[in-house]
DRENRO-560006 format. One record per residue (C-alpha): residue number from 0; residue in three letters; x, y, z. Coordinates in Angstrom, 2 decimals. Layout:
// DRENRO-560006
REC num residuo      px      py      pz
REC NUM     ALA       X       Y       Z
...
END
This chain:
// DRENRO-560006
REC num residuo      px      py      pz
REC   0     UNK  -80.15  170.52   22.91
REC   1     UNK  -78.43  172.02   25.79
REC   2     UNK  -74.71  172.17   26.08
REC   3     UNK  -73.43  170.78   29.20
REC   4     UNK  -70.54  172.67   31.25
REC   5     UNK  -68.27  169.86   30.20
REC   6     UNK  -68.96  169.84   26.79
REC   7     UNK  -68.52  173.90   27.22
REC   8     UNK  -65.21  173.32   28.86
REC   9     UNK  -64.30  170.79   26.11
REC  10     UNK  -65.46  173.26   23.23
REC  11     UNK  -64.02  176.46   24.31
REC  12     UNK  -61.16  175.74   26.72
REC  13     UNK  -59.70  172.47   25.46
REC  14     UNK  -56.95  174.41   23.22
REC  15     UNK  -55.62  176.60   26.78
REC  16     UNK  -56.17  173.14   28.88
REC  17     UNK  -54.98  170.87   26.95
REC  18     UNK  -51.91  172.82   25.20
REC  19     UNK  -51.75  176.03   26.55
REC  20     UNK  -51.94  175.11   30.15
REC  21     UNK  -49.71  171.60   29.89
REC  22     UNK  -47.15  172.65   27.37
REC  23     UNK  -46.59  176.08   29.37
REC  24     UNK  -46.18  174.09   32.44
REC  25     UNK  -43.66  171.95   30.32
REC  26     UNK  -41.37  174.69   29.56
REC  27     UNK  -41.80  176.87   32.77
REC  28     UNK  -41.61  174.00   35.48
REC  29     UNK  -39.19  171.69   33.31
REC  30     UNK  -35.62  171.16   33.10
REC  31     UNK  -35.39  174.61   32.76
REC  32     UNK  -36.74  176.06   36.34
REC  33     UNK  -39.80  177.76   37.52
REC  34     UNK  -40.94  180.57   34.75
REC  35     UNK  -42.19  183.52   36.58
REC  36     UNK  -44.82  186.07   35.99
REC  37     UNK  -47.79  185.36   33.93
REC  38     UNK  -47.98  182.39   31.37
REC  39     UNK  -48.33  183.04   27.60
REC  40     UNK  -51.29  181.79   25.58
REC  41     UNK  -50.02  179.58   23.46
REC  42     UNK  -51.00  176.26   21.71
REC  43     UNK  -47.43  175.04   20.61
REC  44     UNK  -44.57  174.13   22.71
REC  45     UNK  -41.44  177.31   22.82
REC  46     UNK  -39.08  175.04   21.59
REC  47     UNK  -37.93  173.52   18.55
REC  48     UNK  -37.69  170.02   19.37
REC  49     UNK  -39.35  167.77   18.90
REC  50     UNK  -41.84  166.35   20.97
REC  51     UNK  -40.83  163.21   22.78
REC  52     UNK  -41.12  160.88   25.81
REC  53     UNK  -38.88  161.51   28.39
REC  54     UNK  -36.37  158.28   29.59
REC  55     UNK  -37.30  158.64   33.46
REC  56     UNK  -39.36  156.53   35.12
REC  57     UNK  -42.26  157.79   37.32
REC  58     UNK  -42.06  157.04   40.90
REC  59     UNK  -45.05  157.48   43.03
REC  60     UNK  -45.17  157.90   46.98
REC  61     UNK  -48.28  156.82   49.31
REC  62     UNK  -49.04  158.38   52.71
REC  63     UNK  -52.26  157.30   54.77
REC  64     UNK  -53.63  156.52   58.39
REC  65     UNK  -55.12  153.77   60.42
REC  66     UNK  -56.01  156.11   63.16
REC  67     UNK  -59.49  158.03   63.19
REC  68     UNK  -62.09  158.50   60.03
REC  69     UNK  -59.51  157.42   57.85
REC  70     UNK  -58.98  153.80   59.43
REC  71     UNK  -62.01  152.84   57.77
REC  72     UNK  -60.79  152.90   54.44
REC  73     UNK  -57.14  152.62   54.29
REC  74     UNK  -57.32  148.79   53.58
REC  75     UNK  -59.41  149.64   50.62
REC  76     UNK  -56.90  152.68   49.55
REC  77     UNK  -54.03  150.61   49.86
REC  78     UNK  -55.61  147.88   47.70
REC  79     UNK  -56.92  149.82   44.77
REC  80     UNK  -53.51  151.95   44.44
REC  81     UNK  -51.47  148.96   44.35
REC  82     UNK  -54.01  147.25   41.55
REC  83     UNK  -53.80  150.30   39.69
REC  84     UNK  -50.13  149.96   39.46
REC  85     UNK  -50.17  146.32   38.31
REC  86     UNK  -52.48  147.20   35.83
REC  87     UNK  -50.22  149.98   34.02
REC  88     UNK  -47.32  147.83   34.66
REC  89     UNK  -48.46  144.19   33.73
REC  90     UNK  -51.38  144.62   31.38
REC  91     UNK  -50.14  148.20   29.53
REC  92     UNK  -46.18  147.81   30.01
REC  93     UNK  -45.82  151.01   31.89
REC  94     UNK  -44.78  154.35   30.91
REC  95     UNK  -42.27  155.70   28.82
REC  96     UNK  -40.11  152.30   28.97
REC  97     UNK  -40.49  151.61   32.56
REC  98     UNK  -42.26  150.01   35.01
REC  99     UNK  -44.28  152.71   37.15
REC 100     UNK  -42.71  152.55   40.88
REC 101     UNK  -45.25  153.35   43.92
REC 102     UNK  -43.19  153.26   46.76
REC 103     UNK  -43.74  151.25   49.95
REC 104     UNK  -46.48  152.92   51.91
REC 105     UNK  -45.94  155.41   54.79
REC 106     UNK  -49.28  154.71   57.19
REC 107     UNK  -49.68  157.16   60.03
REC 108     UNK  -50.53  155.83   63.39
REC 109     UNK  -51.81  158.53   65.26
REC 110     UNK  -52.55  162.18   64.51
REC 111     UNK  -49.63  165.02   64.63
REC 112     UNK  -47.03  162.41   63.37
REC 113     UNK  -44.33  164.64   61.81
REC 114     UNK  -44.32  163.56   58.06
REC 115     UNK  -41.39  165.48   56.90
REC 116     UNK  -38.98  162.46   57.08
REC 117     UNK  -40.95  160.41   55.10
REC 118     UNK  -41.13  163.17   52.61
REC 119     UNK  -37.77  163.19   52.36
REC 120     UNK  -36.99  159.71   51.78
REC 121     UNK  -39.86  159.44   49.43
REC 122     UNK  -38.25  162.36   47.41
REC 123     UNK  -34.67  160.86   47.60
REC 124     UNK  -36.24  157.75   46.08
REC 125     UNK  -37.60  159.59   43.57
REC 126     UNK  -40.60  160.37   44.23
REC 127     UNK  -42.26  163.29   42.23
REC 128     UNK  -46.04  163.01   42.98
REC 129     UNK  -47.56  161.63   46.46
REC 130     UNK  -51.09  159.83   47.18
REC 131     UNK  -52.95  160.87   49.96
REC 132     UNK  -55.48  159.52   52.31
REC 133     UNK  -54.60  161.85   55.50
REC 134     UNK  -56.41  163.76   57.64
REC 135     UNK  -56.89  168.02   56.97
REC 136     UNK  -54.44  168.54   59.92
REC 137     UNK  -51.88  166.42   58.73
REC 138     UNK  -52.11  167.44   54.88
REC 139     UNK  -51.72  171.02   56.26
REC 140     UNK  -48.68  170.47   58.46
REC 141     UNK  -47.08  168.45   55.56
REC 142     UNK  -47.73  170.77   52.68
REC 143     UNK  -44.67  172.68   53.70
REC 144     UNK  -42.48  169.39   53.19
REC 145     UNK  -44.43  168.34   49.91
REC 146     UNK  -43.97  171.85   48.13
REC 147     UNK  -39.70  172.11   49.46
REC 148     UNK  -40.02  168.57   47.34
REC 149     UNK  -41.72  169.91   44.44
REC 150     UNK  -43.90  166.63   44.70
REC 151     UNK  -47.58  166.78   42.81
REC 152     UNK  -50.22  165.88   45.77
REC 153     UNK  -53.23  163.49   44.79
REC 154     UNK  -55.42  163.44   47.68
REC 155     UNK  -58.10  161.27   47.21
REC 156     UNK  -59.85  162.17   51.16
REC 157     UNK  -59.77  165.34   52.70
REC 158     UNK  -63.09  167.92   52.44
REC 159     UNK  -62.72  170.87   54.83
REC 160     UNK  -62.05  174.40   53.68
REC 161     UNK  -58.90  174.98   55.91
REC 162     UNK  -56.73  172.58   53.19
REC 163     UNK  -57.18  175.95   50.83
REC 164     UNK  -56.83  178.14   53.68
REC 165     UNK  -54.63  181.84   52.74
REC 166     UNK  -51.79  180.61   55.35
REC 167     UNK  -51.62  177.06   53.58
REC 168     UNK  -48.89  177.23   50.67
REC 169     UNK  -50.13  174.39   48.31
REC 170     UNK  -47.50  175.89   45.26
REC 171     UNK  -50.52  174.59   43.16
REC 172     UNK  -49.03  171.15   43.66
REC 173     UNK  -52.46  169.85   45.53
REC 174     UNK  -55.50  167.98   43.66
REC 175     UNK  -58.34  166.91   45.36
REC 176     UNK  -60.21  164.46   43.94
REC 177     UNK  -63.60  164.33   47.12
REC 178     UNK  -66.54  166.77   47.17
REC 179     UNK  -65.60  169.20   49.70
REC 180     UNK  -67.49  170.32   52.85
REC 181     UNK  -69.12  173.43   51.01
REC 182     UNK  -70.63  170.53   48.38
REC 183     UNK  -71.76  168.16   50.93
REC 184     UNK  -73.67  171.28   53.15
REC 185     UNK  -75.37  172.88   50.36
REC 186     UNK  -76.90  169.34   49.45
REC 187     UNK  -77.56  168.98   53.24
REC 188     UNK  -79.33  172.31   53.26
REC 189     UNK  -81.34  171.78   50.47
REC 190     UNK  -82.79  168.73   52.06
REC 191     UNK  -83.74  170.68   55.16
REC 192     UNK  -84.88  173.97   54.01
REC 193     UNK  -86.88  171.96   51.47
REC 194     UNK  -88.96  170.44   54.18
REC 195     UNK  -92.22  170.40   54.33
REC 196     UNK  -93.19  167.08   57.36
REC 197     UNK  -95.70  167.81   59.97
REC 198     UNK  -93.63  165.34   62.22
REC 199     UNK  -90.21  167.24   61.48
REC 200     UNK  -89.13  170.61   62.77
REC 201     UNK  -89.42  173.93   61.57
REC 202     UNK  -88.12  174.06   57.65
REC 203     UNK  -84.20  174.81   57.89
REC 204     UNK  -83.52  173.60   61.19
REC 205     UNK  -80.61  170.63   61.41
REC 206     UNK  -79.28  169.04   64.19
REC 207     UNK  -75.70  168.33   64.09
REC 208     UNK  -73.59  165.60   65.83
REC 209     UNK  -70.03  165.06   64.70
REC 210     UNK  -66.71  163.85   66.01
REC 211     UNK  -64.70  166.86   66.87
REC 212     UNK  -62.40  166.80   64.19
REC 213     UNK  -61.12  169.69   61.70
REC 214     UNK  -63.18  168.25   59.04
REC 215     UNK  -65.97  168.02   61.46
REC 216     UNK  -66.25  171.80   62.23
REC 217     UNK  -65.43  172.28   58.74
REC 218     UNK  -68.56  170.78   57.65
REC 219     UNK  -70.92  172.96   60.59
REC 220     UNK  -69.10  176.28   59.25
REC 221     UNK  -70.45  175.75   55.75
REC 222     UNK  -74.09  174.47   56.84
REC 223     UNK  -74.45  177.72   58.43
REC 224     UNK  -72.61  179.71   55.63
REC 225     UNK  -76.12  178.61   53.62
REC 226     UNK  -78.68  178.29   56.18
REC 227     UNK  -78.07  181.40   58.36
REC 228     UNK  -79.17  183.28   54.74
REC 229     UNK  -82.48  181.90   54.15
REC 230     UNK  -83.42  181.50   57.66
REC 231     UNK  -82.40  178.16   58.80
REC 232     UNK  -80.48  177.18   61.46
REC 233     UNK  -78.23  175.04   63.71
REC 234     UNK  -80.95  173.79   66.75
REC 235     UNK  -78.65  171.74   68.08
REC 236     UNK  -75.39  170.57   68.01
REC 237     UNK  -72.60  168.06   69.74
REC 238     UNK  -69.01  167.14   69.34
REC 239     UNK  -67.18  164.41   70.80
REC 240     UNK  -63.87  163.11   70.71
REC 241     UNK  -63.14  160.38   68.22
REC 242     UNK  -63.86  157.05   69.44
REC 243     UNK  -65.63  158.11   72.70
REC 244     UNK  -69.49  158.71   71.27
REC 245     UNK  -70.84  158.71   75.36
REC 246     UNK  -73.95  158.92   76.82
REC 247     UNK  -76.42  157.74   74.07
REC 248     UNK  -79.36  158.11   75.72
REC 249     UNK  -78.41  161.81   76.21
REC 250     UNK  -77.73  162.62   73.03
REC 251     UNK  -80.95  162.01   71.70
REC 252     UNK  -82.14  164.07   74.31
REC 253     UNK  -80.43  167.03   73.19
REC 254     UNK  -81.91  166.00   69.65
REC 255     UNK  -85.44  166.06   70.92
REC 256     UNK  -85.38  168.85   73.25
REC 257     UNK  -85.73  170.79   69.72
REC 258     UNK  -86.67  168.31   66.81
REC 259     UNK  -85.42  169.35   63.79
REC 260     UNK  -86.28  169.18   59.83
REC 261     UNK  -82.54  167.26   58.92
REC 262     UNK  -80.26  165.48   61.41
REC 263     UNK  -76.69  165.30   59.88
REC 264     UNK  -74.57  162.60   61.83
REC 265     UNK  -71.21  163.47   60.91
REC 266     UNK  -69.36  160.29   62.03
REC 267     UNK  -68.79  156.45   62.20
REC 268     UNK  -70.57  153.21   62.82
REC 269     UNK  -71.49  154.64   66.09
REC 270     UNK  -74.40  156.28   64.15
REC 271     UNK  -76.81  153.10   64.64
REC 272     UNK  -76.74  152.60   68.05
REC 273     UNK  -77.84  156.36   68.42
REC 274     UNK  -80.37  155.87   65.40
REC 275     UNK  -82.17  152.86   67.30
REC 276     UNK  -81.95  155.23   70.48
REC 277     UNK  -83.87  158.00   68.36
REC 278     UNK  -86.22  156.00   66.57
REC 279     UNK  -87.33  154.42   70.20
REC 280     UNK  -87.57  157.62   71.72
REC 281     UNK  -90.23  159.09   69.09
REC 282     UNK  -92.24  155.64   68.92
REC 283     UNK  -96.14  156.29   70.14
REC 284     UNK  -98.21  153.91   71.73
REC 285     UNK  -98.55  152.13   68.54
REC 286     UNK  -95.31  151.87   68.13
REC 287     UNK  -95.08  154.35   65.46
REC 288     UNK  -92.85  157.31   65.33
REC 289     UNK  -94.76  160.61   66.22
REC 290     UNK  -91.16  163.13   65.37
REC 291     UNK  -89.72  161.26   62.18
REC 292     UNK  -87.09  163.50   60.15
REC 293     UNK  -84.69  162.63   57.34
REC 294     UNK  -80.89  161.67   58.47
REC 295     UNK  -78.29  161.89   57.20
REC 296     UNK  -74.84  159.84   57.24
REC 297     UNK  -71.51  160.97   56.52
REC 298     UNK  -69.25  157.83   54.40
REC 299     UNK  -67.45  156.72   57.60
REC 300     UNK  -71.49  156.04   59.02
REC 301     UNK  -72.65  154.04   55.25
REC 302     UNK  -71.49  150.42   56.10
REC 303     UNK  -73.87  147.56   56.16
REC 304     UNK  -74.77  147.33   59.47
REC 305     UNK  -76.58  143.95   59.34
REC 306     UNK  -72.87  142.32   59.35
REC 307     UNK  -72.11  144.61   62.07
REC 308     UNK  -71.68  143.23   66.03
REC 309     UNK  -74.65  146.01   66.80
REC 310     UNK  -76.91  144.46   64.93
REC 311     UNK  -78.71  141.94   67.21
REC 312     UNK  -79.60  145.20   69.56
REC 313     UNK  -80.82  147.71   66.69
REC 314     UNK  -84.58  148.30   66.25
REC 315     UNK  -86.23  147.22   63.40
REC 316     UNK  -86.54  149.88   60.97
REC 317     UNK  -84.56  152.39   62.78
REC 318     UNK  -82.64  153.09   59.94
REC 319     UNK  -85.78  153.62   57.29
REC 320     UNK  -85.17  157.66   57.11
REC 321     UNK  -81.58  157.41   56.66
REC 322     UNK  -79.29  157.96   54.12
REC 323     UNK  -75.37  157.90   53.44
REC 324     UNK  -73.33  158.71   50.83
REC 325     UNK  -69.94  157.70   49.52
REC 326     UNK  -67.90  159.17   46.23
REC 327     UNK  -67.83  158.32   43.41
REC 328     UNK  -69.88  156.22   40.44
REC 329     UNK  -71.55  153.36   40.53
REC 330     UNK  -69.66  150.47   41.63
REC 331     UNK  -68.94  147.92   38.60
REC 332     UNK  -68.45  144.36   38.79
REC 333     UNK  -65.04  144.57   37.27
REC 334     UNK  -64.51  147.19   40.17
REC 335     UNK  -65.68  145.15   43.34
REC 336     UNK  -64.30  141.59   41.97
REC 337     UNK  -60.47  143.22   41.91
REC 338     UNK  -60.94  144.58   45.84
REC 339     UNK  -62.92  140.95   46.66
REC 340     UNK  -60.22  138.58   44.69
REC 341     UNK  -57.70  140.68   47.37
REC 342     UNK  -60.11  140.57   50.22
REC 343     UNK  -63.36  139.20   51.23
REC 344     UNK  -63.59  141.09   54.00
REC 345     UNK  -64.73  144.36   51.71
REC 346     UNK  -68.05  142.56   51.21
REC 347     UNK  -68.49  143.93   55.05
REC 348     UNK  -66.27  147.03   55.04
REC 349     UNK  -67.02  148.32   51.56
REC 350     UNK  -65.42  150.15   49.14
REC 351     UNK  -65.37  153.55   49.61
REC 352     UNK  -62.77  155.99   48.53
REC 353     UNK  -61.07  152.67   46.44
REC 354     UNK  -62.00  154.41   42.53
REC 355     UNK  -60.50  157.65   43.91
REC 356     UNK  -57.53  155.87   44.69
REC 357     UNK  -57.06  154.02   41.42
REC 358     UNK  -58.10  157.12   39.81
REC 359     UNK  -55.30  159.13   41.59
REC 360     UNK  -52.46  156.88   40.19
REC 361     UNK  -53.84  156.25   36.98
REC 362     UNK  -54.46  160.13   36.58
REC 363     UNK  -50.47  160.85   37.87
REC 364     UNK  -49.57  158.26   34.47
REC 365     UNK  -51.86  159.99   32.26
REC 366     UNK  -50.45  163.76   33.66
REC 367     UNK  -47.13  162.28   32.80
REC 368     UNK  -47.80  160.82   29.60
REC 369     UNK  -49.53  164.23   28.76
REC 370     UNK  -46.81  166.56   30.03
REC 371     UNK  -44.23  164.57   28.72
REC 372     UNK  -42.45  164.68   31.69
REC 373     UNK  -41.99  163.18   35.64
REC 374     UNK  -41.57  166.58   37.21
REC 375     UNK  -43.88  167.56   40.26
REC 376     UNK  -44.96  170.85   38.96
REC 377     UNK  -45.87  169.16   35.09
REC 378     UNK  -48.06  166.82   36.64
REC 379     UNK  -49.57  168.76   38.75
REC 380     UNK  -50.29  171.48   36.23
REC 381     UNK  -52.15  168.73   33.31
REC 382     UNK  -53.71  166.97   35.91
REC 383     UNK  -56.82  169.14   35.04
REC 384     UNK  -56.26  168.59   31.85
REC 385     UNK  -56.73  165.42   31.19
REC 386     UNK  -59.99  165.34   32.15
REC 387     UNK  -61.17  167.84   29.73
REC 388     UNK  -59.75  166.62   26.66
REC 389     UNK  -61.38  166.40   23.50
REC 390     UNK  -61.11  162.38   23.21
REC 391     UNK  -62.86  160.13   25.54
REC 392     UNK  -61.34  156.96   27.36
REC 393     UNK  -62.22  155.06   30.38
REC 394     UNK  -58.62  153.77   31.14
REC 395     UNK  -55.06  154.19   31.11
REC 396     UNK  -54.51  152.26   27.85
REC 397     UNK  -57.25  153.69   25.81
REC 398     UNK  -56.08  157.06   26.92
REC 399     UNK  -52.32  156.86   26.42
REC 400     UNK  -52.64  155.18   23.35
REC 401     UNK  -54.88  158.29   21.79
REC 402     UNK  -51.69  160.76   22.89
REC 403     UNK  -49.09  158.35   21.55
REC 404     UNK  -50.70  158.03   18.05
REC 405     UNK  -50.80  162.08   18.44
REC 406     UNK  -47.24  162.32   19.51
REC 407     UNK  -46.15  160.46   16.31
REC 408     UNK  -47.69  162.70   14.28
REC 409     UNK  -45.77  165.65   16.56
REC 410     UNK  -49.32  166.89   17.76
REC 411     UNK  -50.88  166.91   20.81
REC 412     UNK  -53.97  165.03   21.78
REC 413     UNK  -56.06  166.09   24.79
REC 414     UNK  -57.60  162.63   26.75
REC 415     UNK  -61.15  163.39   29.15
REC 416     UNK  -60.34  160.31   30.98
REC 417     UNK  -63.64  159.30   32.74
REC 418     UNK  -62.45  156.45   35.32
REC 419     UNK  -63.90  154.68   38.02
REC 420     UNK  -65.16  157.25   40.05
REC 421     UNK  -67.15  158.77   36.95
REC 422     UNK  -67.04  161.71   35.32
REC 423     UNK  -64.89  164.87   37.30
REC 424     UNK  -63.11  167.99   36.73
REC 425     UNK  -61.42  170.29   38.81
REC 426     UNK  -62.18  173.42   39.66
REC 427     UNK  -59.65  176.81   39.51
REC 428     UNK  -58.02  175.27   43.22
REC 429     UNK  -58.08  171.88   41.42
REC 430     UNK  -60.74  170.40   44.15
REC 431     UNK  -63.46  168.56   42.83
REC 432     UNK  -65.86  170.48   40.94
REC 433     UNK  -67.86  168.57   39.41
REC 434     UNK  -68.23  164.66   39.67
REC 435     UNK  -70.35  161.78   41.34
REC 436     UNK  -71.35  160.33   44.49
REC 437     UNK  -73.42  157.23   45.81
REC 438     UNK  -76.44  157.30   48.02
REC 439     UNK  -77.51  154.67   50.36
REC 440     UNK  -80.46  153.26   52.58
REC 441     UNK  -81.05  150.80   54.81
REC 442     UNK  -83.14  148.04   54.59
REC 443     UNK  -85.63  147.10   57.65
REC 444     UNK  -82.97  144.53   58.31
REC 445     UNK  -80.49  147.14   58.40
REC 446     UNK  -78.60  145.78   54.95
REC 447     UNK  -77.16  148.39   53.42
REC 448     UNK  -78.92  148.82   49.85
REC 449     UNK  -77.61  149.61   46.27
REC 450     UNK  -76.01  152.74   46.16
REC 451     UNK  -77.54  155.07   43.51
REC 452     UNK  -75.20  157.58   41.60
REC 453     UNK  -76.08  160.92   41.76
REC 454     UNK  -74.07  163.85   40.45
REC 455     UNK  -72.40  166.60   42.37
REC 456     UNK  -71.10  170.31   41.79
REC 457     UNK  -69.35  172.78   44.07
REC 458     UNK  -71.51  175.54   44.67
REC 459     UNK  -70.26  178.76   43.07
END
């Protein structure tokens, strides 16, 4: 039977991960200050006592945005984090003796919003790890603020390479828990080098429309990091500002001029207008499509667009060769009746990026609980840990209660907590390496179909 990279990482590296790596983070970034130079390989703690909760409580700060992309899902980010809490606070008492406190939170309301005073009150309440559903611009700028803090970062949104840019200072306090661009392009790339249509274009060829974001170039860079190789290419492609999609009936157009094998639309629910456009545009005299290529929709484009007000003027079947994608695992029922007994109105919007964000808190109680400690740096530093562990849970409960019953033996017990956005771990910048995402299609009514799990891994 083949051994899986998990169960590799379990076998071989769960003694450095999950006592080497967390109990070396305990005594370098602890009470005692920052231990330079390289860390020891050890599996017991340099110190002889005992092992033991801490009396502090953990305190937990929230930053997102109701401007751009990230609109679209900071009702559902806001809504998971705060169920998360209730749950470790009402249903598993807490941590260490106390309630878990997530702080009132900070929502940006338009881009280039200096963040560093909200840092700062954050960290004078407290505060020693921060959730984040920001854009890659404002994670950059406030990285500065969040490292002077010594705050562990949780972000559960941003993709593009710039985040781990040299010039960006991240003191190894930043997680992110999303498949970045490089992930997303190489799957994208597959699809269109893998072509093989008469009525597409040449095999490797994409056409790329995105709003003119960071994240948006971002995601072009890496499609031509892999297709420029074997021979593909960019035919066409078009920015435009956020919110202001223009001339439709030019856009697809541009698409046509030079029909490719993969159109990626890298933006929001202005994607099925232009779809209906396309599809109309390549219809015969039969009215079937003589150019027909695969699309493909970024998460801010996968909504059900039957519910949407565009839905009276979209084409039938316009949407048939699409397909979206969201992170994370299937949805479960328990999932989707905790958003929906908070708000109906997900049945329309959707849940996307909600099990990152009760993942992110629930993985800041479990760093704690494994660390033994509140500090920034501890938590960041067994955040990878504990999901590589050598014991299995699906929640906070099951997983603190395997390191308590170790911790009253004085031993340590390493948790692979596998949550609600299915199985992850982090790679050596602690970005997602490995995990899973949802597809989606369209029905001929335009109602947005079962999602189907698929897993994901960074390329090398």
């Amino acid at each position: 039977m083949a051994i899986s990279r998990r169960s590799l990482v379990r076998g071989l590296g769960a003694g450095m991960l999950g006592a080497g790596a967390s109990v070396g983070a305990l005594s370098a970034c602890g009470e005692g200050g920052l231990r330079r130079g390289r860390p020891r390989a050890t599996t017991t703690a340099p110190t002889a006592e005992a092992l033991s909760e801490p009396d502090n409580p953990l305190v937990i700060g929230q930053i997102g945005a109701e401007y751009g992309r990230m609109a679209a899902f900071e009702n559902a980010i806001a809504t998971a984090l705060d169920c998360a809490r209730l749950d470790v606070n009402a249903r598993w008492d807490g941590l260490f003796g106390h309630e878990i406190e997530l702080l009132e939170r900070h929502v940006m309301a338009e881009p280039g919003e200096d963040l560093s005073e909200a840092i700062r009150s954050m960290a004078e309440a407290g505060a020693t790890c921060v959730i984040t559903s920001i854009d890659e611009e404002s994670l950059i700028a406030a990285m500065p603020a969040l490292v002077e803090a010594g705050m562990a970062v949780i972000d559960v949104f941003t993709s593009a390479a710039d985040v781990r840019g040299p010039e960006v200072q991240t003191a190894n306090l930043l997680v992110r828990l999303s498949p970045d661009d490089a992930t997303i392009a190489a799957q994208y790339a597959e699809i269109a080098l893998g072509s093989s249509s008469d009525k597409a274009g040449p095999p490797g060829s994409v056409a790329y429309l995105s709003e003119d974001t960071l994240q948006g170039r971002s995601l072009l860079h890496e499609l031509e990091l892999v297709l420029n190789p074997a021979r593909g290419s960019i035919v066409s492609q078009q920015f435009y500002p956020v919110g202001d999609f223009g001339d439709v009936g030019a856009r697809v157009t541009t698409v046509l001029e030079d029909p490719p094998a993969l159109l990626v639309f890298n933006g929001g629910p202005e994607a099925a207008p232009f779809l209906s456009a396309l599809y109309e545009a390549t219809l015969d005299e039969g009215q079937r499509p003589k150019i027909d290529f695969p699309k493909r929709l970024s998460p801010a484009a996968t909504v059900d667009y039957s519910l949407d007000p565009s839905a009276k003027d979209l084409a039938p079947g316009c949407l048939d060769s699409a397909t979206g994608y969201q992170p994370g695992d299937a949805l479960t029922m328990h999932h989707e009746n905790m958003m929906l007994n908070r708000d109906r109105e997900f049945l329309r919007t959707g849940y996307a990026y909600s099990q990152q964000a009760y993942d992110a808190l629930t993985m800041a109680c479990l760093a704690a609980q494994h660390a033994l400690s509140v500090e920034g740096t501890a938590l960041a530093a067994a955040l990878p840990a504990i999901l590589t562990g050598t014991t299995d849970c699906t929640d906070y409960e099951s997983c603190r209660r395997a390191m308590r019953t170790g911790l009253e033996a004085q031993e340590r017990v390493t948790v692979s907590y596998e949550g609600r956005m299915g199985a992850l771990e982090l790679g050596p910048r602690s970005d997602a390496r490995i995990g899973q995402l949802r597809e989606y299609t369209w029905s001929e009514a335009h109602v947005l179909e079962l999602g189907n799990p698929k897993g994901f891994e960074a390329p090398s």
